[in-house]
C-alpha positions as MATLAB code, in Angstrom:
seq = 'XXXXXXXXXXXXXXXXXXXXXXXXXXXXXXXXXXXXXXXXXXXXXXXXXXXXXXXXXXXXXXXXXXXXXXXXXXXXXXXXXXXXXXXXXXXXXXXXXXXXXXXXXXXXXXXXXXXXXXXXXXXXXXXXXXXXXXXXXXXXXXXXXXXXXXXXXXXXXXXXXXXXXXXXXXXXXXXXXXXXXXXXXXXXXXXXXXXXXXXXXXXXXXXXXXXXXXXXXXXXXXXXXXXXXXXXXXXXXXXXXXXXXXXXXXXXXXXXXXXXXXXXXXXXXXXXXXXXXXXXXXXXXXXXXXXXXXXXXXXXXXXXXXXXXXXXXXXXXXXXXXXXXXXXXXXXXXXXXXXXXXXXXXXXXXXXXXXXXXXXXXXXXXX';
ca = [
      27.421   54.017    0.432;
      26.766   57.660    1.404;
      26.779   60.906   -1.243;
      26.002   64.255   -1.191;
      25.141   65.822   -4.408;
      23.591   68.783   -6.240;
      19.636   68.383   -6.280;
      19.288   69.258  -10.271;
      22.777   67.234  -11.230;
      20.804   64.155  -10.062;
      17.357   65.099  -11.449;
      18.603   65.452  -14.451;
      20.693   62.129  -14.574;
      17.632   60.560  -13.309;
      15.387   61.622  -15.939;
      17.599   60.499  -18.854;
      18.449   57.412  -17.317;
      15.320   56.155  -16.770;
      14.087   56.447  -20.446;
      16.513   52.749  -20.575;
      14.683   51.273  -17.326;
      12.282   48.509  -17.862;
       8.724   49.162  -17.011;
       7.502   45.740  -15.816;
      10.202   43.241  -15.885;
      10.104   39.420  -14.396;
      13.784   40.871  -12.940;
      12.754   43.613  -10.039;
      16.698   45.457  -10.584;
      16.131   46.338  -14.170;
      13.125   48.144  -12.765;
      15.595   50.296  -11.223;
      18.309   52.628  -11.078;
      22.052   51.508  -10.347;
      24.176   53.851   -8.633;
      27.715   53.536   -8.090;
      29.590   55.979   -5.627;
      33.433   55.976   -5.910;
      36.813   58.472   -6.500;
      34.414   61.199   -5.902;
      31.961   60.340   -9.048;
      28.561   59.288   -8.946;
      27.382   57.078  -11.690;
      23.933   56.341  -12.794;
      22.500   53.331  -15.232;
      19.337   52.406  -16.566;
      19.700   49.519  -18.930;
      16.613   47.076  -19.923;
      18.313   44.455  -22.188;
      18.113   46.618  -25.298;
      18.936   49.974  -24.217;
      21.129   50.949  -21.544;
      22.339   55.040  -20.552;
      24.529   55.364  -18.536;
      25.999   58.927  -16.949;
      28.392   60.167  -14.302;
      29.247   63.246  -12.712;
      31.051   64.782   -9.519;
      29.703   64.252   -6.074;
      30.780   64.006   -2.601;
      31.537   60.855   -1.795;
      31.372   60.084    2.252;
      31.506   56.238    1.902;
      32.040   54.591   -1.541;
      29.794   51.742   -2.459;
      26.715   50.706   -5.096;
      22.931   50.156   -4.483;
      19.927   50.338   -7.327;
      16.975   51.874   -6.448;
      13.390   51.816   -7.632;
      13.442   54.575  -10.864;
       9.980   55.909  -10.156;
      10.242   56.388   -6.511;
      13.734   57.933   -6.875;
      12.927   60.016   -9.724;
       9.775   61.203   -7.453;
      11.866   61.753   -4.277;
      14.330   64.044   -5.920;
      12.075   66.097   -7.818;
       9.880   66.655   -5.052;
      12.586   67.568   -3.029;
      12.963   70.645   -1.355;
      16.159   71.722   -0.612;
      19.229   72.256   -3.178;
      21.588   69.282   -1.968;
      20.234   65.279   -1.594;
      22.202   62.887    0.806;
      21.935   59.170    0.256;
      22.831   56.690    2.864;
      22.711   53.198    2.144;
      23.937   50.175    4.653;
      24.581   46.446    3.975;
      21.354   45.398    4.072;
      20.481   48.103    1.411;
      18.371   49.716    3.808;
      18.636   53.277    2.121;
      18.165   56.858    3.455;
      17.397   59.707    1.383;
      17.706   63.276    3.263;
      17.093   67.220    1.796;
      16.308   69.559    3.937;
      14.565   68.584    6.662;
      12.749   65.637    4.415;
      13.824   62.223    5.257;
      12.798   58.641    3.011;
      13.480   55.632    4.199;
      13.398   52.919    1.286;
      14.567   49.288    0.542;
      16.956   49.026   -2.481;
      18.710   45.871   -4.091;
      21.460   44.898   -4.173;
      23.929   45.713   -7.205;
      24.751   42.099   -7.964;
      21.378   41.266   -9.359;
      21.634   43.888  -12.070;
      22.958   42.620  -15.277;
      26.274   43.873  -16.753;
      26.397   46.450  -18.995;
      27.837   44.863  -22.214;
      30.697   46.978  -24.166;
      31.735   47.758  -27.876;
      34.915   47.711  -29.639;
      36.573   50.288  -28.859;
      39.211   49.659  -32.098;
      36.166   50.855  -34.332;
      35.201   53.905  -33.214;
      34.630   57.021  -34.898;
      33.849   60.843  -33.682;
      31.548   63.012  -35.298;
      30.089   66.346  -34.502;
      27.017   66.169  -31.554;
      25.243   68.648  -34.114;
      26.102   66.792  -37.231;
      24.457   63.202  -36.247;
      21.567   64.859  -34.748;
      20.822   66.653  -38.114;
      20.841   63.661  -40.258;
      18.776   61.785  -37.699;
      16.419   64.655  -37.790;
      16.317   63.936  -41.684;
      15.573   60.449  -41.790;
      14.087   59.053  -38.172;
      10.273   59.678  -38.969;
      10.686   57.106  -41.901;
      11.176   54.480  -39.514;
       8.998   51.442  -40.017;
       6.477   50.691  -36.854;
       6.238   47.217  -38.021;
       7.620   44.225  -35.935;
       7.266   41.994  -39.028;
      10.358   43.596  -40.805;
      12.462   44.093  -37.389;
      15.394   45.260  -39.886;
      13.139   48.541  -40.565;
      12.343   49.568  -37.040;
      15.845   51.124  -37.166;
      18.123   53.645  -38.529;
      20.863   51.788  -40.746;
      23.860   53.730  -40.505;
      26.526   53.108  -43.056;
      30.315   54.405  -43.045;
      32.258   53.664  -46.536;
      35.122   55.942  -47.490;
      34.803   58.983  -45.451;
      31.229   59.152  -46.586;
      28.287   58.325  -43.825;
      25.099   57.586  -44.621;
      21.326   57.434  -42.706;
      18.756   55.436  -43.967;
      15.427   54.929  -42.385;
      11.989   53.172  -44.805;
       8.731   51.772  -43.623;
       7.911   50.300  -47.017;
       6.006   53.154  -48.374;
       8.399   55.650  -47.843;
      12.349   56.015  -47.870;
      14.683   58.713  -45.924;
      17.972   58.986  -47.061;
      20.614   61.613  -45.770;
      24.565   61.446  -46.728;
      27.500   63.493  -45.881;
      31.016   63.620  -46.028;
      33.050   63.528  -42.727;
      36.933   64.083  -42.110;
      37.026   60.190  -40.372;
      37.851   56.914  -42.205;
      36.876   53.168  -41.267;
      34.175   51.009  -42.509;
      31.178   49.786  -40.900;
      27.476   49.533  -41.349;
      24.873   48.526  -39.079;
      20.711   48.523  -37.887;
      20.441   50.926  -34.711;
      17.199   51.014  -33.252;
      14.653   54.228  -33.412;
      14.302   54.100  -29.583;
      18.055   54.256  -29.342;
      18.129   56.685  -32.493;
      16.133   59.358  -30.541;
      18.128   59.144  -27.009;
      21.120   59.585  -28.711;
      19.723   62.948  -30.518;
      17.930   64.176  -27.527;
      21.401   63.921  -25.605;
      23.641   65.015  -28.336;
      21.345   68.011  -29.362;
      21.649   69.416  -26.442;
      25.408   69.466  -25.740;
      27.966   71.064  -28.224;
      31.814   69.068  -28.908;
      31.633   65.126  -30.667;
      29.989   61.984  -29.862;
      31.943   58.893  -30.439;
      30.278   55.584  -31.845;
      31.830   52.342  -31.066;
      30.523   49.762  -33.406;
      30.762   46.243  -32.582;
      28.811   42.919  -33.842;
      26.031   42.931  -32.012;
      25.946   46.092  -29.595;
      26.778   50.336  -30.459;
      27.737   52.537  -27.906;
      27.470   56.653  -28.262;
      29.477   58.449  -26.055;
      28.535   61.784  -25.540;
      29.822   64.456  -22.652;
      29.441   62.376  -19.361;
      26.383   60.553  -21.015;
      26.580   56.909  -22.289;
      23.923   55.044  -24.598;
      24.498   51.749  -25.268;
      21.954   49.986  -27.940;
      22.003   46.029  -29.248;
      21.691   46.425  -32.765;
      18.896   44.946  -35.229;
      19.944   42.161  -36.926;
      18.392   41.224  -41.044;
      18.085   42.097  -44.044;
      17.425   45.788  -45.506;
      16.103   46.604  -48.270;
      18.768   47.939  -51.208;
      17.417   51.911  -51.363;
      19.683   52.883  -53.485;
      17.658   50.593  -56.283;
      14.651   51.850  -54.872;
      15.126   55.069  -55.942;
      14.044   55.738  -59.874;
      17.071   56.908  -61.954;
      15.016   59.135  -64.540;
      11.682   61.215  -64.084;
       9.153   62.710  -66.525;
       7.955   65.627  -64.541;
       9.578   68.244  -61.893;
       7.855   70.882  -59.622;
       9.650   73.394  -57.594;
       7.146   73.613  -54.380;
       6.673   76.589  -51.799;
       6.936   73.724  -48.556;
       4.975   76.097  -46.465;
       2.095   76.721  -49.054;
       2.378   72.926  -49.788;
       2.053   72.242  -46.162;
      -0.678   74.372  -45.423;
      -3.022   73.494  -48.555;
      -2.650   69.489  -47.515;
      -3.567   70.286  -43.855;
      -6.628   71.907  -44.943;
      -7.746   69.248  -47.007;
      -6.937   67.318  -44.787;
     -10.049   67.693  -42.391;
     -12.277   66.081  -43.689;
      -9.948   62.802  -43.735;
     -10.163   60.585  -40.391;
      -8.714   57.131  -39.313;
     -12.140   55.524  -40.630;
     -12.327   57.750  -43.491;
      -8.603   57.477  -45.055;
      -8.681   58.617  -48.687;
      -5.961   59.656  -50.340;
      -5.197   63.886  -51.565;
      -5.548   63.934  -54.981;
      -2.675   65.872  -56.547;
      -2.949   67.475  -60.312;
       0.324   69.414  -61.687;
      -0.497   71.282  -64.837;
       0.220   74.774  -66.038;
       2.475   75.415  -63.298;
      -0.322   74.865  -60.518;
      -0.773   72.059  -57.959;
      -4.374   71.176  -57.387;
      -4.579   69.777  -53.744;
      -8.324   67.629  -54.013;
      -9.223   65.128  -51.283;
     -13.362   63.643  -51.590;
     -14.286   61.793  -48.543;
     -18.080   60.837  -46.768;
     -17.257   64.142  -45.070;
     -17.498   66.071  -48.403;
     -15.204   67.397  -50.845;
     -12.338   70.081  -50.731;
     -10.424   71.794  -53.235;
      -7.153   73.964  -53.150;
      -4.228   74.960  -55.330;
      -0.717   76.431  -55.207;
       1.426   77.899  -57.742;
       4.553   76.055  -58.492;
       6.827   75.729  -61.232;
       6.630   73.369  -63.190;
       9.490   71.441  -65.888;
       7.629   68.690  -67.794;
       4.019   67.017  -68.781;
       1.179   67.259  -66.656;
       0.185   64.354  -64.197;
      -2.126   63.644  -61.684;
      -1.499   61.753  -58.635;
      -2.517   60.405  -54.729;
      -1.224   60.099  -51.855;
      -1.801   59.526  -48.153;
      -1.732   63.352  -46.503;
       0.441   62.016  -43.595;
       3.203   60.602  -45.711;
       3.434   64.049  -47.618;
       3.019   66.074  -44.161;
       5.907   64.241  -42.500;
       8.436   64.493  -45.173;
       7.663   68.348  -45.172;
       8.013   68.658  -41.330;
      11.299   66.736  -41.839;
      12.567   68.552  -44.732;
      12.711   71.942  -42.855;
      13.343   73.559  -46.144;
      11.695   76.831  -47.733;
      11.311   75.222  -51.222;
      11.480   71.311  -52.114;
      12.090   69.518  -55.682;
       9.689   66.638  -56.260;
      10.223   64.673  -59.236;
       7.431   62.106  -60.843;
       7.916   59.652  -63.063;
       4.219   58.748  -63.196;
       0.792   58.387  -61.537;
       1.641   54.731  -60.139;
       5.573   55.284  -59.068;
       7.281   57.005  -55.971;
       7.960   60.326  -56.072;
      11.344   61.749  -54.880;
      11.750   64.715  -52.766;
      15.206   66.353  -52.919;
      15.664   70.097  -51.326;
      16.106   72.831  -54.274;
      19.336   73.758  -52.914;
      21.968   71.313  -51.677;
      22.048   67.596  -50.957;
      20.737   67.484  -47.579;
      18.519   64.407  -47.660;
      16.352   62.576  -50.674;
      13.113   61.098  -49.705;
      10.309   58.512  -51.494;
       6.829   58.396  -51.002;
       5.090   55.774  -52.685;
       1.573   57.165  -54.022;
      -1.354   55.815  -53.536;
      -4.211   53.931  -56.414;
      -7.686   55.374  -56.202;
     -10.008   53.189  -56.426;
     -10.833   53.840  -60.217;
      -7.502   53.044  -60.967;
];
C-alpha cells in the first residue's frame, strides 16, 4: 500500500475514528486503525465490538492495499506533522513508512486479516431524516440516560418509528426524557441504541448539513452520514412503558422564567456537596417559587416570581436533576405541572411540543 493525502483530511478521520477503537483489548488490531487504500479512496475504521465508525474520502492512491495501525501513534504522527501532505508506505511484511516533509516514521503495523469484520444492517429498513433534526431530539433527551449497568435497557436512547411519527426516549429511573415529532418517512421499527453511540452520531451529524440514514436491523444500527459511518449493536431488554409513567391529570401549574429558575438553584446550590446531598426545597404559593436548600454548610434562601394556576405545594428535589432538564430544555420559559409533594413533576416547554420531561422529587427526611 502507498497514499498520499491531505494532512487535515486524515487528522480529522483519525480523530473521529478512534472514539470506536478499543483502549486495552486481549486482540492488539482492535487497538488500531484499519486503513484500506483502493479506486483512489482511502478508508478508515475504528470498531471495538460495540461501536464501529467508519469514513472514507479521496486520496492518491500509488499502490492499493490495507494495513491497521496503532490509533495513538498514528493519531500522534499526523498531528505532529509538519508539512501539509502525509505519504504512507506499507510492504508485505507491514513494515510501514510514514513521510511529511522532511519527517520520516518507521513503524510495524498488522496485518488487516486479524481485524474483525465490520457487521452490516438491513438495508430494506432504512429511513432518512434530517442531520439537524435527529441531533435536536437527541439533544432533548440524551442526558436522561441511565449510568446504571444493572438496567442495561436504560443506558440507551430507545428510538421508536410508528406511523410517520418518531419518538426519543431516554430514563434513569428518577427521571424521564421524551421528545416526538412527525417526519415525512413511513416504516416501523423500534429499538435500544446506546448513549456512546447516541453522542457520535450527534457530534457527526451536527456538524454536517443534508440527511443521515438509519438502517435498523435485529441486533446492529448503522447511521450513515456524509462520508462518515457509525455502526452500533443495539441494547437488548426490557424498557420501561413511559407513556404510563407520565401522570394524566395535575393539581398545580407554574409558568417558570428557566433562566431565573436556573440561576436561583445554582446558588443554592453551594452549599450542597457529594457528602452533603440534600435536596432544594421548593414552595409555590402566591405566584412565587421559594428556592430553600439547609445543609451542615448552612442554610440559603431565594425566590422567583412565577405564575401560578392552582393550590399551593411544597416540594424537593435533587438540584442536579432540575439543573439538567433546564440545560436540556434550552427554552426561555418552561411549564411544570405537580400533582403533589410525593409524585413526578412534568416539564413541558410553554410553547410547542418539543420534549416532556419527569423528575421524580425527592422525601425529606420528615416526611
Amino acid at each position: 500500500m502507498k497514499i498520499i493525502c491531505d494532512k487535515e483530511k486524515l487528522n480529522e478521520a483519525i480523530a473521529t475514528v478512534s472514539r470506536a477503537v478499543a483502549t486495552k483489548s486481549n486482540l492488539a488490531a482492535i487497538e488500531g486503525i484499519l486503513l484500506i487504500a483502493e479506486n483512489e479512496t482511502l478508508t478508515l475504521t475504528g470498531y471495538d465490538f460495540e461501536l464501529g465508525i467508519k469514513t472514507t474520502f479521496e486520496c492518491q492512491v500509488e499502490r492499493e492495499g490495507d494495513v491497521v495501525l496503532p490509533a495513538g501513534l498514528l493519531g500522534n504522527i499526523v498531528r505532529k506533522a509538519p508539512g501539509g501532505e502525509i505519504s504512507i508506505e506499507c510492504d508485505e511484511k507491514m513494515n510501514c513508512l510514514i513521510k511529511s516533509g522532511i519527517t520520516k516514521y518507521n513503524i510495524k503495523g498488522i496485518d488487516s486479516s486479524d481485524y474483525p469484520d465490520f457487521p452490516s444492517a438491513a438495508s430494506e429498513n432504512s429511513v432518512k431524516i434530517e442531520n439537524s433534526l435527529f441531533s435536536e431530539m437527541c439533544d432533548y433527551v440524551i442526558y436522561a440516560v441511565s449510568t446504571d449497568e444493572k438496567r442495561p435497557a436504560h443506558t440507551g436512547v430507545l428510538i421508536k418509528l410508528e406511523n410517520s411519527h418518531l419518538t426519543m426516549v431516554a430514563l434513569d429511573g428518577y427521571r424521564l426524557a421524551v421528545c416526538e415529532r412527525d417526519v415525512d418517512f413511513s416504516g416501523n421499527f423500534s429499538m435500544i441504541v446506546p448513549a456512546k453511540a447516541m453522542n457520535e452520531v450527534r457530534k457527526i451529524a451536527g456538524e454536517k448539513d443534508g440527511k443521515l440514514t438509519i438502517f435498523a436491523s435485529r441486533r446492529y444500527v448503522m447511521f450513515a452520514a456524509g462520508e462518515f459511518i457509525v455502526l452500533s449493536r443495539l441494547l437488548e431488554g426490557d424498557f420501561l412503558d413511559y407513556k404510563k409513567a407520565i401522570p394524566s391529570s395535575y393539581m398545580t401549574k407554574a409558568v417558570i422564567n428557566s433562566k431565573q429558575f436556573g440561576e436561583a438553584v445554582e446558588r443554592v446550590s453551594l452549599i450542597i456537596t457529594e457528602r452533603l446531598r440534600n435536596p432544594v426545597k421548593l414552595t409555590l404559593s402566591d405566584n412565587t417559587l421559594s428556592v430553600k436548600c439547609s445543609t451542615e454548610l448552612g442554610e440559603v434562601y431565594d425566590e422567583i416570581p412565577v405564575e401560578q394556576d392552582g393550590g399551593d405545594l411544597e416540594i424537593g428535589f435533587n438540584n442536579r436533576y432540575i439543573l439538567d432538564a433546564l440545560k436540556a430544555a434550552k427554552k426561555e420559559e418552561l411549564v411544570f405541572d405537580f400533582s403533589g409533594p410525593l409524585a413526578p413533576c412534568r416539564i413541558t416547554p410553554k410553547e410547542g411540543e418539543d420534549f416532556t420531561y419527569l423528575v421524580l422529587p425527592v422525601r425529606f427526611k420528615n416526611d
